[in-house]
C-alpha positions in Angstrom: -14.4 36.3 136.0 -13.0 38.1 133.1 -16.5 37.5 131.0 -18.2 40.2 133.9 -15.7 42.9 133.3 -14.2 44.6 129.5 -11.2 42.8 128.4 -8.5 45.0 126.4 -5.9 43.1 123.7 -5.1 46.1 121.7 -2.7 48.9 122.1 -5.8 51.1 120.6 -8.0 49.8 122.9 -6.5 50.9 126.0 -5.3 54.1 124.5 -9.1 54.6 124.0 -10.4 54.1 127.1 -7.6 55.9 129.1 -8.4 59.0 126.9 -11.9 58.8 126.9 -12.7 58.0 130.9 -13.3 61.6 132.0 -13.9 62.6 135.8 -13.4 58.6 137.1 -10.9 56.6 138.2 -9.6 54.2 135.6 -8.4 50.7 136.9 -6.2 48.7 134.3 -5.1 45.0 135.2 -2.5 43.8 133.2 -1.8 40.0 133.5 -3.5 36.8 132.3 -6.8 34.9 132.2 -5.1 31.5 132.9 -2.9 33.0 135.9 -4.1 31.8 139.3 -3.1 35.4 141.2 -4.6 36.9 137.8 -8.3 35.0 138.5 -8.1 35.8 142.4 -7.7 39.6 141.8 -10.4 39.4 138.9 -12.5 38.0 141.2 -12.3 41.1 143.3 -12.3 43.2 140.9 -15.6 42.1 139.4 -17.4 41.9 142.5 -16.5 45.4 143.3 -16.9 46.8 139.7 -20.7 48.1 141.1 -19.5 49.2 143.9 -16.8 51.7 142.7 -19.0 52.4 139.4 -19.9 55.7 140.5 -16.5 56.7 140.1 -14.2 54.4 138.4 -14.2 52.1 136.0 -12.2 49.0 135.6 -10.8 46.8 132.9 -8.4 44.3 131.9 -5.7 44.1 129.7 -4.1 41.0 128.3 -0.4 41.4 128.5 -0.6 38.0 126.0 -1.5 40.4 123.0 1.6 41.3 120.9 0.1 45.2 121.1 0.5 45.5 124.2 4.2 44.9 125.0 4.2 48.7 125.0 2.7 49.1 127.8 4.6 46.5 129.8 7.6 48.5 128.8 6.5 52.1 129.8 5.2 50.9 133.1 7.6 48.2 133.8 5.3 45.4 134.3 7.4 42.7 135.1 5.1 40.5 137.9 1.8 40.0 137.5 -0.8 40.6 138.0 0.1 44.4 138.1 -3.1 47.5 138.6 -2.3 50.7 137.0 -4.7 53.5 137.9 -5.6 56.4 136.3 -7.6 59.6 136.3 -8.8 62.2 133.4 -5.8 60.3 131.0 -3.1 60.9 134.0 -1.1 58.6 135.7 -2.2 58.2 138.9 0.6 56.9 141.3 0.5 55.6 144.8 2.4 55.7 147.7 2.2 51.7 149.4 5.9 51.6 150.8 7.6 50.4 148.1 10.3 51.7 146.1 7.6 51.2 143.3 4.5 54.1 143.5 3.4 53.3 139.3 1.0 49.9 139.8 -0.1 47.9 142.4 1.5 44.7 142.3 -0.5 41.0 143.1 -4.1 40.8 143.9 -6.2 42.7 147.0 -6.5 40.7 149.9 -10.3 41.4 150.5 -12.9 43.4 148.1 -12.8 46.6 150.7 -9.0 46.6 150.3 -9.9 47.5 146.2 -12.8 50.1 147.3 -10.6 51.7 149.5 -7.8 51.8 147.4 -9.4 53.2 144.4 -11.6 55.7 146.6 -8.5 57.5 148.0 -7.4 57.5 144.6 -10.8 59.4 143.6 -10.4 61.8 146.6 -6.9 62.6 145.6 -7.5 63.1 142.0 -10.2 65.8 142.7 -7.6 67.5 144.7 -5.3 67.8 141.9 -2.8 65.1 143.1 -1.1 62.9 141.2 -0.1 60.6 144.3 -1.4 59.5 147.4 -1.0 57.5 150.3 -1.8 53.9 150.5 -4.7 53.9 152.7 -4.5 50.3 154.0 -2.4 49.1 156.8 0.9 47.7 155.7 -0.3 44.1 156.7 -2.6 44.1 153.8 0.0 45.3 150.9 1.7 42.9 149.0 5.3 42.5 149.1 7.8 41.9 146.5 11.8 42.7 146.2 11.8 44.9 143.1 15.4 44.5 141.3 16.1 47.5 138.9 19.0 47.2 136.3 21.2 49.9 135.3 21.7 50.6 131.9 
């Protein structure tokens, strides 16, 4: 579903669009077009791209591209697929109940789960905040056991 929705593969690119996306909520996927989780959370993403146009806009960045390895570093995208969100060119963060409040990590379970997501994210964003709660029940987050290495 990738051909529906703007595909990033350069480190200019997404710089571009995360400075220029003004007063929305900016939804980045990072992972792959060949990935099987990676199709099943571009399929919800596309068919809720109208839904949420009104305030955010959504896009998808090829963690393939050499350019990009940046951006896997700085946001430690180490699973995929992995949703970063932001609004007016800051990083919005999330509180899901993991140790982990930068991205979302693995696909939405239902296109709601996405709206709802990304609309608390709007809401909190007009207040001023640059986190807020997870507004889906914790049945409906993904799981995963986040290691983190010293250095």
């Amino acid at each position: 579903m990738s051909f529906v929705l703007t595909t990033l593969t350069k480190k200019h690119e997404v710089d571009t669009i995360i400075r220029d996306t003004l007063e929305k909520v900016l939804v980045l996927r990072f992972g792959r077009p060949t990935d099987r989780a990676c199709l099943v959370l571009d399929d919800i993403l596309s068919k809720s791209a109208w839904d949420v146009s009104k305030f955010a806009t959504v896009a998808l960045v090829d963690i393939d591209s050499e350019e990009i390895q940046v951006y896997l570093k700085y946001f430690d995208i180490t699973l995929i697929p992995s949703t970063v969100f932001f609004f007016n060119a800051h990083h919005m963060k999330m509180d899901s109940g993991s140790a982990d409040h930068t991205k979302w990590i693995g696909a939405f379970h239902k296109k709601q789960d996405f709206i709802d997501v990304v609309e608390a994210i709007y809401r909190g964003a007009m207040k001023g905040k640059l986190i807020v709660k997870c507004p889906l029940p914790p049945e409906r987050i993904p799981k995963y056991q986040l290691l983190y290495k010293g250095v």
